[in-house]
C-alpha positions as CSV (number, residue, x, y, z in Angstrom):
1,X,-12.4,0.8,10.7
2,X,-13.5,-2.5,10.0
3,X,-17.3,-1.9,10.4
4,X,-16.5,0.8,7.9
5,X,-15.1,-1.5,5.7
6,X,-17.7,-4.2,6.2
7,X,-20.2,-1.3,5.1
8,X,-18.4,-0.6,2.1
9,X,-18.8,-4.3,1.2
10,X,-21.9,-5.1,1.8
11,X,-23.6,-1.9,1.1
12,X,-21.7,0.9,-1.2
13,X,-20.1,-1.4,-3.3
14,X,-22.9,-4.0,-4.1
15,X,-24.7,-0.6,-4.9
16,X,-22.2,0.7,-7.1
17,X,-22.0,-2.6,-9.3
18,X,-25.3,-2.6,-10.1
19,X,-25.4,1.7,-10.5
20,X,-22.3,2.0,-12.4
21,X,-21.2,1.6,-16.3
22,X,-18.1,0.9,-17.3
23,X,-17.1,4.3,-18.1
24,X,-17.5,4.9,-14.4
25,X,-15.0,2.2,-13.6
26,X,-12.9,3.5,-15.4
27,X,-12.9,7.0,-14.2
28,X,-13.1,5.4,-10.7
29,X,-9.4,3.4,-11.8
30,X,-7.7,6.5,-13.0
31,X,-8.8,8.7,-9.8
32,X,-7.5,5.4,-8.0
33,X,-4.3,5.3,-9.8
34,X,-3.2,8.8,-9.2
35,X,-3.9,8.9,-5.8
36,X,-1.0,8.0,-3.6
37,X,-1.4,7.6,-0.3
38,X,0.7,9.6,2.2
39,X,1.0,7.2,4.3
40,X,3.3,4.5,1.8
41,X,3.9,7.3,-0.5
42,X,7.9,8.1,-1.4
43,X,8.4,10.0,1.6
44,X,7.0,7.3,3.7
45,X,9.3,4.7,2.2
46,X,12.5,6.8,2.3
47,X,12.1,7.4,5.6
48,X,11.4,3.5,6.7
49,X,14.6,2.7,4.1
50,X,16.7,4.6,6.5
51,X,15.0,3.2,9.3
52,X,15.6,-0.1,8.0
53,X,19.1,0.5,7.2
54,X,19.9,1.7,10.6
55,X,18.4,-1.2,11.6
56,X,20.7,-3.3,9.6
57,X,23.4,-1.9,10.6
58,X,23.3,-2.3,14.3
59,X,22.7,-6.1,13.4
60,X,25.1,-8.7,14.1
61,X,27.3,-9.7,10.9
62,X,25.5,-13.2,10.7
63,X,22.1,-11.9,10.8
64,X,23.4,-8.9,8.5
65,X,23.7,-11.3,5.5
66,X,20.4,-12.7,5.6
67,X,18.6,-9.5,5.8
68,X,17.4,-8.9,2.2
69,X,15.8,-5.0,1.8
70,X,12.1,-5.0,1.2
71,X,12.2,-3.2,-2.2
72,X,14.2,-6.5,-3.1
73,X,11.8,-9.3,-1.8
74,X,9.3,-7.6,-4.2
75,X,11.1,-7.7,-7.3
């Protein structure tokens, strides 16, 4: 994966900075922007919410109250 990603940077993208116009980018950002991945999609974080609560749960009281939901530490 990360030679793949290492080509993507010094090769496709370089490439596609100097190929594309900005109408292109901006098709490119919309196609990026509706695309959810499936693998943190809603699904994905439902299922790691109960996970996490379960988690939580099982935790002793003192630790309970310092365990602060992810969706939380974001905001």
């Amino acid at each position: 994966m990360l030679d793949h990603m290492r080509k993507e940077e010094d090769l496709a993208i370089p490439a596609a900075e100097t190929a594309l116009l900005p109408a292109d980018w901006l098709m490119i950002d919309t196609a990026f922007r509706a695309h959810q991945n499936p693998l943190f999609g809603p699904r994905p974080q439902q299922e790691f919410g109960k996970l996490y609560a379960r988690i939580a749960g099982l935790a002793p009281k003192k630790l309970r109250r310092l365990m602060t939901p992810r969706r939380e530490q974001q905001l």
